[in-house]
N, C-alpha and C positions, 0 to 999 in steps of 0.2 A: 363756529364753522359748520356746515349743513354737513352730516353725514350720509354715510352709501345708502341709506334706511329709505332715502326719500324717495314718497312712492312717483315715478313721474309718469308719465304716457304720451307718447308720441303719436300723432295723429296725422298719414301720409306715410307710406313705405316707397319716394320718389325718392331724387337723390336729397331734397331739402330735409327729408324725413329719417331715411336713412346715414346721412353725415351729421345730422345731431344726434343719433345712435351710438353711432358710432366714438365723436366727440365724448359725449355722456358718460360710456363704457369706459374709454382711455381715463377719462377723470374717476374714477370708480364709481359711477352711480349704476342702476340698472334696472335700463327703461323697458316701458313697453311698449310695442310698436302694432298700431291697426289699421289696417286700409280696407276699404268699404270695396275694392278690386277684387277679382280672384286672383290667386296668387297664378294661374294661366296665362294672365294679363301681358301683351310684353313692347315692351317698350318698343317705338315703330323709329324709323330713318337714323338718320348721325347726331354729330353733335360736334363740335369747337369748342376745344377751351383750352383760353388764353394763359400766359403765363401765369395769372397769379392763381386760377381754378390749380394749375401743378403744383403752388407753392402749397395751400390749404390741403392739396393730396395727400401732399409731404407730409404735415402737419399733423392729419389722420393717421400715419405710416399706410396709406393706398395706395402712393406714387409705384412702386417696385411691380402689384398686379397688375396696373392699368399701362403700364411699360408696353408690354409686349400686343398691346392690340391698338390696332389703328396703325394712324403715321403721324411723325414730326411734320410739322407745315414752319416753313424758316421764312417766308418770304410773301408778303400781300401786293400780287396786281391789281390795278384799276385799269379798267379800259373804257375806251368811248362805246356808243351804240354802233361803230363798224369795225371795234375791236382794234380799235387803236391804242396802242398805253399812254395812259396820262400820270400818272405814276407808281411809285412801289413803294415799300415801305419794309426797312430788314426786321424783322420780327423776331433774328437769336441776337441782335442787337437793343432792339427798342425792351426785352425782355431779360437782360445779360444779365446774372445774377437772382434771377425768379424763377425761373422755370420755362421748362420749352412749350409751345402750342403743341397741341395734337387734334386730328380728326380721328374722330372713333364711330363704332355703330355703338348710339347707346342703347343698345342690349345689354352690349358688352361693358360698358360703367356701372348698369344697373348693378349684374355679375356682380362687379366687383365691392359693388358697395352694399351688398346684400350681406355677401360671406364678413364684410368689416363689422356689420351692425350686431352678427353672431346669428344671422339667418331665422331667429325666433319672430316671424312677422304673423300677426293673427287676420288671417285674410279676411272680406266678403264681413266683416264688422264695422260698421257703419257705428260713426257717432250719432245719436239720433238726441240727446238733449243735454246739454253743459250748464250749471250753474257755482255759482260762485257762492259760498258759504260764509259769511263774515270777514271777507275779503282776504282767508286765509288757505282756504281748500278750495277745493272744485268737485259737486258731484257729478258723475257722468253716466249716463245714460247707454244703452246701446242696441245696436237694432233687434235681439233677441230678446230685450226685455231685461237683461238684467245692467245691474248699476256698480259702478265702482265709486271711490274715494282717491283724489288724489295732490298731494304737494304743488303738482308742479304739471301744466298740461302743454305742451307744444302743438302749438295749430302747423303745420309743414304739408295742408292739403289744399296746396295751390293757389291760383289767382281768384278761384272760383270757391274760395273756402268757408265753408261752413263754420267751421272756428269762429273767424273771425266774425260772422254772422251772430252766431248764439251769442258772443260774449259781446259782441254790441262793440267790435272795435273799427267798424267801416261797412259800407255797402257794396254794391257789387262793382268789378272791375269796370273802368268808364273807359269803350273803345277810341280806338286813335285815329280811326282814317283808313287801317291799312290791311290788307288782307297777304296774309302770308304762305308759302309751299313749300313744301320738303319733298327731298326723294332721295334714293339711294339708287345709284344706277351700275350696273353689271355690262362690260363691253364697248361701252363708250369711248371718246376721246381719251388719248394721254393726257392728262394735266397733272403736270409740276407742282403746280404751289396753287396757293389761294387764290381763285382771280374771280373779279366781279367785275361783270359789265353794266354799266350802266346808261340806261334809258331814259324814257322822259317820263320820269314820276315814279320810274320801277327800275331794279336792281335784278341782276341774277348772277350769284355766287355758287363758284362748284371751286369744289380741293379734291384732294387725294385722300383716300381713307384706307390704305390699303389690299393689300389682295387683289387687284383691278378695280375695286369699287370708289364711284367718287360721290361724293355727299353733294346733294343741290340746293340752296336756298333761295329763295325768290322772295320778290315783295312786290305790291304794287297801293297806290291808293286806292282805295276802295271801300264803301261799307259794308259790301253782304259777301260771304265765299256762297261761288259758282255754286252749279248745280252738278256740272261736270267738271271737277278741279282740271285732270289732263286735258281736253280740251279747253280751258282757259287760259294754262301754260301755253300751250301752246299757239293761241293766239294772239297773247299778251307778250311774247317773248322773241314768236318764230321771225323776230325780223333784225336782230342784234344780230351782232357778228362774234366773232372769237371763236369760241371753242360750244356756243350756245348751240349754233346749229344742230351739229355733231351729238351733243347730249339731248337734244329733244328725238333726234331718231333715234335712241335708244331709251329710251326715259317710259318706262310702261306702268307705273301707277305713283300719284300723288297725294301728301296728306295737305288739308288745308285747315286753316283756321282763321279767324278776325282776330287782327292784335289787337291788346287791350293794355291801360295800366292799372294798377294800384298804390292809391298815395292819402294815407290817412294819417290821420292826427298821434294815433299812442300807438305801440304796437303789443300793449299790454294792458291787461285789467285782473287787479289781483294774482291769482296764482297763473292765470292764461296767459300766454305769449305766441307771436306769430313769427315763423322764420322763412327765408325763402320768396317765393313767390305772393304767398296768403299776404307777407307786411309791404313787399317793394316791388313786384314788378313791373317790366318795363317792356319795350319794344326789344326785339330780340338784336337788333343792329348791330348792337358792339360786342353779341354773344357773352353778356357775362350774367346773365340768369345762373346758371349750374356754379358758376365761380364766385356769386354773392351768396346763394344757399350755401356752400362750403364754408367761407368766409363766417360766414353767420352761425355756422356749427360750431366753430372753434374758438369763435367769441363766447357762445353761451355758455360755453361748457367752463372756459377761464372763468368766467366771470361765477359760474356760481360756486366753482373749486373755491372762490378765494373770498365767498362774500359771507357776511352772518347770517342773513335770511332771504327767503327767493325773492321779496321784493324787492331786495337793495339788490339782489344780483341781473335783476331785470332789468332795474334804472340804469346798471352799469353797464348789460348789454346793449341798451339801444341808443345810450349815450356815444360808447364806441360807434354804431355804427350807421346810425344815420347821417351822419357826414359825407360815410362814403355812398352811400346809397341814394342820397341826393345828389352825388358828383355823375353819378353812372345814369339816372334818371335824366339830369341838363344837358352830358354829353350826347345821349341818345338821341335828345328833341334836336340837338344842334344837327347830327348828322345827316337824321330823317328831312331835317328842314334842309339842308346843303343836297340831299340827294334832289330834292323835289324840285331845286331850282330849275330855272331855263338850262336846259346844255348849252347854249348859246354863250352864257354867265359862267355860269359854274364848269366846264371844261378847261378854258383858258388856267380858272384860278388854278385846277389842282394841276394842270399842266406847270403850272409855276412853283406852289405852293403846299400842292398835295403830300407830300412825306412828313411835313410841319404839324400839317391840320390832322390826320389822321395819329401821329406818334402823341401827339395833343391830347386827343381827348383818351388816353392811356394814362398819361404820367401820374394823374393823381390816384393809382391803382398797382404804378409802382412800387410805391414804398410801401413798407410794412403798413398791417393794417391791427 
């Protein structure tokens, strides 16, 4: 059985980074954690996450801090582009026995999952070179020049990861089409629950995030982000109905980015391993980025508590969980492909069929993972 001795290193102080810290610690190992960020750094707009992101909380023992910030969201609207419903979907139902959604500011998950990791994070350290030693260590390099040795290296620095680079386990994220917006807005409409309007080839979802603030996500096809994100919100959007209106006159700054995936062959080479974003990302659609890096902490950390050596603990990591991370990947493309249809087509369907399609591509997320 691998003892506490082993030296590991975490690479990413995000939440991918910090819940395999955390994971690690609960299993008694004790990592080290480095992000190339200053620890100033903070994490911008909100964030959702679905029942199973709460069960993996749980898992952590996180669930009880991240309580009290944010809100419960019980319930998913769809609307047409004049804000018509085309369906819902009970979300303390389709989740009964896993966990509730919440909207939160993730500032506030960082928070929390910072104080979980044991808050020892080595800021503004960049990995600058990774090698694999007889396919049993890893030396590693850093941006001051000096070098460590170690068992067991977690790449947890994103879609855009350098990890995975150095250790030669994929290239860069291959974009999808779609260009993405976040906001956080103060003052705006009332909204109850989860609602997305949908448009022709574009989406714009707002919930409740507490305190009056409600979290905005948007999408549209596209390959390049604006020059001016608020001004392309707002011409991309200002013509839905619902409750869109109302949050573009309050809506005063936007973050943007071009969504991208990651989908490679191993998520491991020798002692290096990838979790989170750096092995699986995906389109943000079905929000379970934060709930597959959770997922992914608590699998690692199983699997190496209980294996002989970190290689067999790695096969049995990604053994676990590439199944689901292929589910969450196809679900994704299915939705994005179903949002993009004709409204013409696709409004009828979910008028009819909408609570089916959407609880669908869940279910294999329900059961234990």
């Amino acid at each position: 059985m691998l003892g506490s001795s082993l030296r590991i290193l975490v690479v990413g102080a995000g939440i991918a980074g910090l819940a395999a810290a955390r994971a690690l610690r609960l299993a008694g190992f004790r990592p080290e954690v480095v992000d190339k960020l200053p620890a100033s750094t903070v994490a911008g707009a909100g964030i959702y996450l679905p029942g199973n992101a709460t069960r993996a909380l749980r898992e952590l023992d996180l669930d009880a801090p991240v309580r009290p910030c944010g809100e419960v969201v019980t319930r998913q609207r769809f609307l047409d582009a004049e804000g018509r419903q085309l369906c819902e979907v009970d979300l303390a139902e389709l989740w009964e026995g896993v966990g509730e959604c919440r909207a939160l500011p993730r500032a506030d998950l960082h928070r929390v999952m910072l104080s979980g990791a044991g808050g020892a994070v080595r800021h503004e350290t960049e990995v600058t070179c990774l090698e694999v030693v007889a396919g049993e260590t890893a030396k590693v390099q850093f941006g001051d020049g000096s070098n460590a040795e170690y068992d067991l290296v977690v790449g947890a620095d994103g879609r855009r990861s350098s990890v995975r680079t150095m250790a030669a386990l994929g290239g860069a994220a291959v974009p999808v089409g779609q260009v993405m917006y976040r906001s956080v807005v103060t003052g705006g409409p009332k909204v109850g629950e989860w609602t997305a309007v949908l448009g022709k080839r574009a989406a714009f979802v707002v919930m409740p995030m507490g305190a009056g603030r409600l979290f905005c996500y948007a999408d549209e096809a596209a390959s390049a982000a604006p020059a001016d994100p608020l001004d392309r919100v707002r011409e991309v959007f200002g013509g839905l109905g619902g409750p869109v209106p109302a949050v573009l006159e309050a809506i005063e700054k936007v973050q943007v980015a071009v969504t991208d995936e990651v989908e490679i062959g191993s998520w491991s080479e020798g002692p290096v391993v990838l979790v989170g974003d750096a092995a699986h990302a995906t389109a943000p659609t079905l929000a379970q980025g934060a709930a597959m890096a959770l997922e992914d902490a608590v699998v690692l950390a199983e699997s190496l508590r209980g294996a002989a050596s970190v290689t067999d603990a790695l096969d049995e990591y990604e053994r676990r969980r590439r199944p689901r991370t292929r589910w969450v990947l196809e679900r994704t493309r299915d939705r994005d492909r179903l949002r993009d249809e004709a409204p013409a087509i696709r409004d009828p369907l979910l008028r009819e069929r909408g609570e089916a399609i959407f609880a669908e591509h869940y279910k294999g997320l329900v059961a234990p993972y």
